[in-house]
C-alpha positions in Angstrom: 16.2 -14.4 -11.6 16.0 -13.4 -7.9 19.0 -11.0 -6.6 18.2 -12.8 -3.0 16.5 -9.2 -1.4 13.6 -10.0 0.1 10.9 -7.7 -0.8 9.1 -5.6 2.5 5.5 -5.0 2.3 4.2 -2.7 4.4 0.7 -4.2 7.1 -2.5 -2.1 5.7 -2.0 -0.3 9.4 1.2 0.6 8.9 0.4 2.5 5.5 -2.5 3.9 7.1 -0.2 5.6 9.8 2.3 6.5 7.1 -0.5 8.3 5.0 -2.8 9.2 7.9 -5.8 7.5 7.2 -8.0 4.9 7.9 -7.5 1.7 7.0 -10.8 1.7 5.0 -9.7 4.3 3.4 -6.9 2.4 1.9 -9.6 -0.4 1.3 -11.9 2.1 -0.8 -8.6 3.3 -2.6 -7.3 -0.3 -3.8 -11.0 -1.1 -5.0 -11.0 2.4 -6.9 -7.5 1.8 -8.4 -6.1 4.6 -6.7 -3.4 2.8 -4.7 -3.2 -0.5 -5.2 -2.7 -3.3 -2.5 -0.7 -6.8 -2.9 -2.8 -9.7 -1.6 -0.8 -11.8 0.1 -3.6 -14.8 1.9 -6.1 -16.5 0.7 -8.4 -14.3 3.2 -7.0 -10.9 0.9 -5.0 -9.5 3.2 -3.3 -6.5 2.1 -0.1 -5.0 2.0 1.5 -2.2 0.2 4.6 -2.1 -1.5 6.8 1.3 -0.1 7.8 2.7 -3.7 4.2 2.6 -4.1 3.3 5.0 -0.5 6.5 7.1 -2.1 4.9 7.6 -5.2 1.0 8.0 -4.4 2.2 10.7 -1.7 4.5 12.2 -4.6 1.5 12.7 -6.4 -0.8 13.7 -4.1 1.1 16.1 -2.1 -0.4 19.2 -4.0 -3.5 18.6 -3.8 
């Protein structure tokens, strides 16, 4: 069942701004597990879901 929202997904560049990194870094961090991307094309683009930014940043923000 679908409540008709339509989900936003953040570009890999925007996430990288967000978290201020590289892109490759968020590359390196979805092949590690560490913050995991949604493919979204046959090519494997990425996107990232922003509970998922929220929460990794949560986390992270002590160390």
């Amino acid at each position: 069942m679908t409540t008709g929202k339509k989900l936003r997904l953040l570009k890999i560049r925007e996430a990288a701004e967000i978290l201020g990194v590289n892109p490759e870094t968020l590359r390196r961090w979805d092949k590690e597990g560490k913050l995991p991307a949604v493919k979204v094309s046959v090519r494997g683009d990425r996107r990232y879901k922003p509970e998922d930014i929220e929460r990794f940043i949560e986390k992270n923000k002590n160390k």
